[in-house]
N, C-alpha and C positions, 0 to 999 in steps of 0.2 A: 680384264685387260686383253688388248690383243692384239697381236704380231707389229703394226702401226705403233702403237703406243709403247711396246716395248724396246723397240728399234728407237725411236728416238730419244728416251732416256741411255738406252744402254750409249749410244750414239754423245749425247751433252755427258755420258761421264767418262766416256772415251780420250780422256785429254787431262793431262795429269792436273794443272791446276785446280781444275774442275774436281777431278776426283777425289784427293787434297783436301780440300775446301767442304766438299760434301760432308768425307767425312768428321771435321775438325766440328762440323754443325750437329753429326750425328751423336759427338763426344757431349756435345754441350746442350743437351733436350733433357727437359722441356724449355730452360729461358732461352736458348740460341746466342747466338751472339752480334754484337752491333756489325754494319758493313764497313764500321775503317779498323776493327779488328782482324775481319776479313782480309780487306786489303793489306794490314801488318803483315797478318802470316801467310800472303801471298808472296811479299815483298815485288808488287806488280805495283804499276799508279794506278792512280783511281777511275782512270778511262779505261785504260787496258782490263781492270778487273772488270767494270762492271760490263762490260760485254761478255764477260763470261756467267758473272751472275745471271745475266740477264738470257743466255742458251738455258741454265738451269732453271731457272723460272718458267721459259716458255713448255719444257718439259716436265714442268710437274713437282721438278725434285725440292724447291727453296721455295717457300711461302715468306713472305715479305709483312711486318709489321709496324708501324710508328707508337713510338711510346715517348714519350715527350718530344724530343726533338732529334731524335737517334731515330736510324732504321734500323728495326733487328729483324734479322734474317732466321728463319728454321728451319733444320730439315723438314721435309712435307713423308712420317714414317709411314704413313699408308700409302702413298705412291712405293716406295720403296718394300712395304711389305708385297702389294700386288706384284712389282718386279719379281719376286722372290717364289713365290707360290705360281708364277706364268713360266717361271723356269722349272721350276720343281714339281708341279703338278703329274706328270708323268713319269715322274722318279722311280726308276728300276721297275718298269711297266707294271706299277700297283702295287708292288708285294712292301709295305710299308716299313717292314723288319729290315730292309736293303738299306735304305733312309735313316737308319736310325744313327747312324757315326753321323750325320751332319750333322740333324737335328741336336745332337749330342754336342757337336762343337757350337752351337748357336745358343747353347744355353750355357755352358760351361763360363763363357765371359761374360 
């Protein structure tokens, strides 16, 4: 990943609904969940969200699938793991024992 690409996810999840959203999809992987679920617990209309799905999509973070006649949306966790490791790679200049209360909180839940 790099500096581009991480600006603009950080960027589409800079805005509460968005963020919200992301993560109500990161609660519910691998099935994801339908877009007028989405749109429910937006409590947004159906336009106004999908312009927001539609910033997380172009970023990488919401892959989009059709299963019968529903769209279901999922988080995309490898966009979001590179996010995480393009932030953390340089974590306490190396010394990986410094890292470890994160690493600690990321597994803990």
């Amino acid at each position: 990943m790099n500096m581009e690409d991480a600006l603009s996810i950080l960027s589409a999840l800079a805005h509460p609904t968005r963020l919200d959203a992301f993560r109500l999809l990161i609660r519910h992987e691998p099935d994801g969940l339908s877009t007028g679920a989405l749109v429910d617990a937006s409590g947004l209309t159906q336009s106004t969200f999908s312009t927001h799905l539609a910033v997380m999509a172009k970023a990488g973070l919401v892959q989009s699938e059709k299963r019968g006649r529903q769209q279901i949306q999922r988080a995309n966790l490898d966009v979001l793991k590179g996010l995480m490791i393009y932030l953390a790679r340089d974590c306490c200049q190396g010394r990986a024992e410094l890292c470890e209360p994160l690493l600690a909180e990321l597994t803990c839940c």
